[in-house]
N, C-alpha and C positions, 0 to 999 in steps of 0.2 A: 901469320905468326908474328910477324912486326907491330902487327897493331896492338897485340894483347899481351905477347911475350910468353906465351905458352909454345910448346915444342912440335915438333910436325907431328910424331906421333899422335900429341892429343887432338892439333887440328883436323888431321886428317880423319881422327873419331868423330867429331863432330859435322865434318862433311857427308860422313857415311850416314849418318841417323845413332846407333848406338848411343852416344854421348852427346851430350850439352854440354855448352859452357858455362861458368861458375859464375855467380853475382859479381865479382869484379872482373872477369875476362869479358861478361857479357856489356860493364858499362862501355869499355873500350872498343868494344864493338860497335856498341852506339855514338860513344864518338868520334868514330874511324870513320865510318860507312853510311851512305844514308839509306841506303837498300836495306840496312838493319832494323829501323826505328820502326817501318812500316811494319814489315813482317812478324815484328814482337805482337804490335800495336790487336793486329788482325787475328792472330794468332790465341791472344788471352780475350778476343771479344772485346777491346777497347776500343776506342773511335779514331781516327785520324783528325789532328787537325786542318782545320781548313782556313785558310791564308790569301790572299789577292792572287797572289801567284797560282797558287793550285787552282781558284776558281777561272783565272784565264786562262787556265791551258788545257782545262773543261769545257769551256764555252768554245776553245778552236774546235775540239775534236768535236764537241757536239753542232756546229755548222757545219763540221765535215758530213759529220753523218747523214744532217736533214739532206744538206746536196746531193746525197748519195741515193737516200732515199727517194726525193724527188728526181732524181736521176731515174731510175728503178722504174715507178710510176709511171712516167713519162712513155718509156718506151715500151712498157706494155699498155697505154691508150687509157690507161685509167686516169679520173682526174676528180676532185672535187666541187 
């Protein structure tokens, strides 16, 4: 409610699905939150930027994974 200065009422519409919020409650949403930006983004089929930042903390989770995976491998005796 603080971020956009719409009333509980309306936000609380908007939490439930029924309602959206309006071209100018929605930029302030954007500017409030970064949980917001994405979720438009994904939402209307837009793309997400991508930034150093995002790609290294793609590259963590994607070494996690291989480890995981070769983790996995390992202990069922498979190998290449």
């Amino acid at each position: 409610m603080s971020w956009t200065g719409a009333g509980e009422r309306t936000v609380k519409g908007w939490l439930r699905g029924p309602n959206e919020p309006n071209g100018e409650h929605l930029e302030c949403l954007l500017r409030s939150s970064e949980a917001v930006y994405p979720k438009v983004m994904l939402r209307t089929g837009g793309r997400l930027p991508v930034n150093r930042q995002s790609l290294a903390v793609l590259k963590i989770q994607l070494d996690s994974l291989s480890g995981a995976i070769d983790g996995a491998l390992a202990g069922t005796g498979r190998s290449e």
